[in-house]
C-alpha positions as CSV (number, residue, x, y, z in Angstrom):
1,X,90.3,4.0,-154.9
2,X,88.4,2.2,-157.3
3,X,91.8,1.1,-159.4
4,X,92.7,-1.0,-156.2
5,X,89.8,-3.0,-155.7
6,X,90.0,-5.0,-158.5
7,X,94.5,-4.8,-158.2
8,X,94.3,-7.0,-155.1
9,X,92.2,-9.8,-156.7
10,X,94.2,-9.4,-160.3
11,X,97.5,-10.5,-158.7
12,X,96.0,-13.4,-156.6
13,X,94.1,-14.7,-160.1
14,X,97.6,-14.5,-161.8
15,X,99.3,-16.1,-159.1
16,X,96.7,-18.9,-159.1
17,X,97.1,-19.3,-162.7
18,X,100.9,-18.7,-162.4
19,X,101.6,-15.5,-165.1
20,X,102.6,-12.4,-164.1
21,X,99.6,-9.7,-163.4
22,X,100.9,-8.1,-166.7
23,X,99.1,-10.4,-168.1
24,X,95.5,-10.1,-166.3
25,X,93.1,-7.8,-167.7
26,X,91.7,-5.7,-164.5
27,X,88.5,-4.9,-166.4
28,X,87.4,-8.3,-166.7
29,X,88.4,-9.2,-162.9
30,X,86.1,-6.0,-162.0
31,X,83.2,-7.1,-164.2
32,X,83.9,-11.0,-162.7
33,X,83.3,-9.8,-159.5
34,X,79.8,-9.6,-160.4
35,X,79.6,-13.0,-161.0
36,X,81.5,-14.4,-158.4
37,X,78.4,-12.6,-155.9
38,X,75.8,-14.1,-158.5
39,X,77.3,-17.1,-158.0
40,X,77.9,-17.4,-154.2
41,X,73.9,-17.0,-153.5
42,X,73.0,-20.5,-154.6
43,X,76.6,-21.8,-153.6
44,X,78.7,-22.1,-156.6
45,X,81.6,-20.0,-155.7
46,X,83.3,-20.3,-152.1
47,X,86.4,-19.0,-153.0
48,X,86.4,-15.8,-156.0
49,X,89.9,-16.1,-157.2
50,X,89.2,-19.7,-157.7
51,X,86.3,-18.7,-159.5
52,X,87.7,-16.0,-161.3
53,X,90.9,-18.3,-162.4
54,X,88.5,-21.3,-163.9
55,X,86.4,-19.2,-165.9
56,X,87.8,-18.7,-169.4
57,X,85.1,-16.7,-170.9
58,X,85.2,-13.8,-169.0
59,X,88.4,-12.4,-170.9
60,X,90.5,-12.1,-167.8
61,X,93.8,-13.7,-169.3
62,X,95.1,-11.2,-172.1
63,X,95.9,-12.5,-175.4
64,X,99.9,-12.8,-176.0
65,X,101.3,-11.0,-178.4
66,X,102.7,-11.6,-182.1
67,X,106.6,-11.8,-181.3
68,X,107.4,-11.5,-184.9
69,X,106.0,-8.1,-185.3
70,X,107.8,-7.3,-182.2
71,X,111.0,-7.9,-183.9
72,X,110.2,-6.4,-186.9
73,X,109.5,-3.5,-185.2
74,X,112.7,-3.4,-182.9
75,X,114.4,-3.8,-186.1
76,X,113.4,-0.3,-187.8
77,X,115.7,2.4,-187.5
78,X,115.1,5.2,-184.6
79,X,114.1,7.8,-187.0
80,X,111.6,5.8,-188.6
81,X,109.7,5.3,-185.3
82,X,109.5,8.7,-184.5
């Protein structure tokens, strides 16, 4: 139960910022939620995937990864990566 509250949020965020929720941390969209009820008192935040989306420092985005050692990997024979 706890898995889907922060789901539901996750895939609107990553739709406002337009990637895919593979890309959305749901930790960080948990822990933002938080903030976006810290912020709503004095009247920052109307709207908490807006909120969510526009802050940067919370970690939600996940960091892409380094293509090149992808490929270096992919490249390795079977046996090796077993």
């Amino acid at each position: 139960m706890l898995y889907a509250v922060p789901v539901d949020p996750a895939d609107d965020v990553a739709d406002t910022l337009g990637v895919p929720l593979e890309r959305i941390s749901l930790e960080p969209v948990f822990r933002g939620l938080d903030y976006v009820g810290l912020a709503a008192a004095p009247g920052e935040a109307d709207d908490p995937v807006a909120y969510l989306a526009a802050q940067h420092d919370l970690g939600i985005l996940k960091p892409r990864r380094n293509t090149r050692l992808r490929q270096r990997l992919d490249a390795l024979p079977p046996e090796l990566l077993s």
